[in-house]
C-alpha positions as CSV (number, residue, x, y, z in Angstrom):
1,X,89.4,144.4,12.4
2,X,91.6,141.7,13.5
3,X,90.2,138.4,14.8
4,X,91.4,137.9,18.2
5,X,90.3,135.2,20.4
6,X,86.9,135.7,22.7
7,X,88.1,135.3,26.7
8,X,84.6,134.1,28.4
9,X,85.3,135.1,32.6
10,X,84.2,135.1,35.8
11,X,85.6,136.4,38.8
12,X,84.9,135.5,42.3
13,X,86.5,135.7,46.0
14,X,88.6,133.3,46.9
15,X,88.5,131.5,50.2
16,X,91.1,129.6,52.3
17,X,90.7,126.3,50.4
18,X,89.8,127.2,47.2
19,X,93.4,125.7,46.3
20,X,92.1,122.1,47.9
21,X,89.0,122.5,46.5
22,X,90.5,122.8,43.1
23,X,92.6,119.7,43.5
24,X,89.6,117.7,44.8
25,X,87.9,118.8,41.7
26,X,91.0,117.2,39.1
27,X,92.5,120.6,39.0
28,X,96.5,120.8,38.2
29,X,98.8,123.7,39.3
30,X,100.6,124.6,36.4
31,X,102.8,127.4,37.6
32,X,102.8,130.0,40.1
33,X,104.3,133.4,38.8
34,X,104.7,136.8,40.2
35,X,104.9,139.7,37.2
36,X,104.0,143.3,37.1
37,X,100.8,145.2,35.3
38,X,100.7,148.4,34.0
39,X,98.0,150.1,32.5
40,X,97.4,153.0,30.0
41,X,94.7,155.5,28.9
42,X,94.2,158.7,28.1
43,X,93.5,161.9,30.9
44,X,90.3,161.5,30.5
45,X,90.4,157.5,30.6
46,X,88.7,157.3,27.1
47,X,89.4,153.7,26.8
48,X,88.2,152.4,30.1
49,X,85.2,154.5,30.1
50,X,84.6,152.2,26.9
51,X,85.5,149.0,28.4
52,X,88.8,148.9,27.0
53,X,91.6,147.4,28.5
54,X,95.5,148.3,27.3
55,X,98.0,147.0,29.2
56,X,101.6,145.9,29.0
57,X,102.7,142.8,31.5
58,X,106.3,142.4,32.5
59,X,107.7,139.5,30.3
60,X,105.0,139.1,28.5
61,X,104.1,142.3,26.3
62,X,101.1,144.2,25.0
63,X,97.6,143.6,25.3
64,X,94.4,145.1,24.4
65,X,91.3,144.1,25.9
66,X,87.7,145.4,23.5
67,X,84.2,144.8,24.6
68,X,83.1,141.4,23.5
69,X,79.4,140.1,23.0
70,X,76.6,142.2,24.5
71,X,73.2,141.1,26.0
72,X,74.5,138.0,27.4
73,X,73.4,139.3,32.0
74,X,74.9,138.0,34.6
75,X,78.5,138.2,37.0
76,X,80.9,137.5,33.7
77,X,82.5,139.4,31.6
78,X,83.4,138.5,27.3
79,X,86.7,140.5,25.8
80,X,88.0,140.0,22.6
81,X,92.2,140.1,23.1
82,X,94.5,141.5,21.0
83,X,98.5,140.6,21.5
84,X,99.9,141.4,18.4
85,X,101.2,145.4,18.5
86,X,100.6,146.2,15.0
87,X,96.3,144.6,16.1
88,X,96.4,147.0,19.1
89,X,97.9,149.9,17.2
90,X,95.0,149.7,14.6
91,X,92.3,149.6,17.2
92,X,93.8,152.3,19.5
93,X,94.2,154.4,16.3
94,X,90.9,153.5,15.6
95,X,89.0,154.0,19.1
96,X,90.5,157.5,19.8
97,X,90.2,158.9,16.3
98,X,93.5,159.4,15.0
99,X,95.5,158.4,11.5
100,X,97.1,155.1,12.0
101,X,100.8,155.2,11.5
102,X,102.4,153.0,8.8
103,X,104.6,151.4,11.1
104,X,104.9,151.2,14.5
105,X,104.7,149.7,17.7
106,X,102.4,150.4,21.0
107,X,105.4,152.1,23.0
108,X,106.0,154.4,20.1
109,X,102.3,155.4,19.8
110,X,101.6,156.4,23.3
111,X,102.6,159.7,23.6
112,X,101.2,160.6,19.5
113,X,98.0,159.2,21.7
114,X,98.6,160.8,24.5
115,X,98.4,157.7,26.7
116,X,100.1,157.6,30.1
117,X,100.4,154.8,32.9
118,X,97.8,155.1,35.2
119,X,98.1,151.9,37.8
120,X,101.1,150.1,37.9
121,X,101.2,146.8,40.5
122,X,102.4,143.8,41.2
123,X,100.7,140.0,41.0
124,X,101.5,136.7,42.5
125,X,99.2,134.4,40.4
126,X,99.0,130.5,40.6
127,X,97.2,128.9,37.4
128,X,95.2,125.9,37.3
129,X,93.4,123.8,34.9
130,X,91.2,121.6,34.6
131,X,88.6,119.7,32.6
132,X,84.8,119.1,33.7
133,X,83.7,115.2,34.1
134,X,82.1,114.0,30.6
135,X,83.7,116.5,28.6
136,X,84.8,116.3,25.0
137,X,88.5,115.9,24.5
138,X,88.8,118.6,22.4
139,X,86.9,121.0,24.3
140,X,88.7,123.9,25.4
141,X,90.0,123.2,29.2
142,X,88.6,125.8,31.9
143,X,91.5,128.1,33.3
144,X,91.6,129.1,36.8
145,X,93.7,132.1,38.5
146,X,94.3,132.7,42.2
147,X,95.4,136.4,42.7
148,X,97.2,138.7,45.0
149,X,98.9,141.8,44.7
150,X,101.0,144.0,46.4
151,X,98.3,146.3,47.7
152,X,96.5,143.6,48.9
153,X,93.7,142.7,47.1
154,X,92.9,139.2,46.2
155,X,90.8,137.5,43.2
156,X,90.1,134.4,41.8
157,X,89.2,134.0,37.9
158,X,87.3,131.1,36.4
159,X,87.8,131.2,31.8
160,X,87.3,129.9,29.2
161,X,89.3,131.1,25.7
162,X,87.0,130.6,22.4
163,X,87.5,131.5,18.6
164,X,84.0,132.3,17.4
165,X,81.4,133.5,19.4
166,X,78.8,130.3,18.8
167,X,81.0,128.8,21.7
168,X,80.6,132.0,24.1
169,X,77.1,130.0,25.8
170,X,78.9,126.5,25.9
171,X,81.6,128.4,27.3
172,X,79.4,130.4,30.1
173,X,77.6,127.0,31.0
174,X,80.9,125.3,31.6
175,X,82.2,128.6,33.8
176,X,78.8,128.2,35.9
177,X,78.8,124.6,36.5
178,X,82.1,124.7,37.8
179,X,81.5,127.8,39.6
180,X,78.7,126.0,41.6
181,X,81.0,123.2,42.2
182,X,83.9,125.4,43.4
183,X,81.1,126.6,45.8
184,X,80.6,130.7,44.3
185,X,77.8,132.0,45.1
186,X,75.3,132.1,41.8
187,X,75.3,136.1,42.0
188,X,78.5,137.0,43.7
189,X,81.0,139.7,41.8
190,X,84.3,140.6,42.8
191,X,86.1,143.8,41.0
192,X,88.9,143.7,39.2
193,X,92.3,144.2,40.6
194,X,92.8,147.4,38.3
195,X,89.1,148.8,39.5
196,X,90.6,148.0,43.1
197,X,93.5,149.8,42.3
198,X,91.7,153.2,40.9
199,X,89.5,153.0,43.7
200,X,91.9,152.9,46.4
201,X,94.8,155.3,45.0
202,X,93.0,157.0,42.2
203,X,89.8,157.9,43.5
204,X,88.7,160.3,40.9
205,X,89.2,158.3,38.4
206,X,87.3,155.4,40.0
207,X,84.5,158.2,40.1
208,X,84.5,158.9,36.5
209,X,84.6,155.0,35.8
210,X,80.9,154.9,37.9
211,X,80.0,157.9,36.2
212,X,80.7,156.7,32.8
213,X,78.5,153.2,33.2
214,X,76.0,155.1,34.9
215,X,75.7,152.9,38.5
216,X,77.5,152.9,41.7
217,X,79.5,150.1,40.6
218,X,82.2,149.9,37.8
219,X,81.7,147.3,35.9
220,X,84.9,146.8,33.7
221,X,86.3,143.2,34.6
222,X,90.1,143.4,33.1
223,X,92.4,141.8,35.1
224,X,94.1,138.6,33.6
């Protein structure tokens, strides 16, 4: 399988001054963008049911979100992310059982896989980063995302990007210890945007989400 980097996340609610409080804290705005998601799966939302993600972003391209470490409780999520097509192809190939394709990219795969769009919305995002007091210089910085979208649903994001998964527990400690200085609440979890989505326009598929993780709650935390 193809090494892609491990995304370490949290996501919470923001609040009114979540923006000040991130500046007090050394935070720095890097941009704010507005771009639209859409996301694929089969009928029967075999990849989601799985925990995996696909989606293509506007401007940016393909991606394919795949379970990461397991074990690890608590309100965060770990993906391993694939960008490049010909990665994503292999896996999809792989995760719904078909005969990979000598060449060829995610858009010419989808209907071979029978994938179709099922959510589709827009994002206004502002990105922050920062780095915690006493840390190492060449410690991965902590990314933050404010989100809203056009059906209006807003969430915050606190990650932390890692190559092997010895650094997922730094990572986590570094997502908590900001958390509590951002002011989250220890156990708090907020959906993600797509979940948001299903439930709201696509009800029975929200339904078979909670079905297939067996809880009242859907679990699956894809939305960067």
């Amino acid at each position: 399988m193809a090494q892609g980097l491990i995304e370490v996340e949290r996501k919470f609610v923001p609040g009114p001054d979540t923006e000040e409080r991130l500046q007090e804290l050394g935070g720095t705005l890097e941009h704010r963008i507005t771009f639209r998601d859409t996301y694929y799966d089969t009928s029967e939302l075999s990849l989601m049911r799985s925990d995996h993600w696909l989606r293509q972003r506007q401007g940016s391209g393909w991606e394919l979100k795949c379970p990461g470490i397991a074990g690890i409780s608590g309100p965060h999520n770990e993906y391993v992310e694939f960008t490049s097509e010909s990665a994503i192809v292999a896996q999809l190939f792989e995760l719904l059982g078909a005969e990979e394709p000598e060449i060829a990219g995610v858009a010419a795969v989808l209907a071979p896989l029978k994938l179709q769009e099922v959510a589709s919305f827009i994002t206004t995002r502002s990105s922050w980063k920062l780095a915690l007091s006493g840390a190492h210089e060449q410690e991965p910085l902590l990314r933050v995302d404010l989100d809203s979208t056009d059906f209006g649903y807003a969430v915050g994001e606190v990650e932390v990007m890692v190559h092997e998964k010895a650094e997922v527990p730094a990572a986590l400690e570094k997502i908590f210890s900001f958390s509590r200085m951002l002011g989250v609440p220890a156990q708090e979890k907020a959906p993600a945007k797509l979940l948001v989505y299903l439930q709201r326009f696509r009800p029975l598929d929200y339904q078979r989400l909670l079905e297939a993780n067996g809880s009242s709650e859907a679990t699956g935390d894809f939305t960067s």
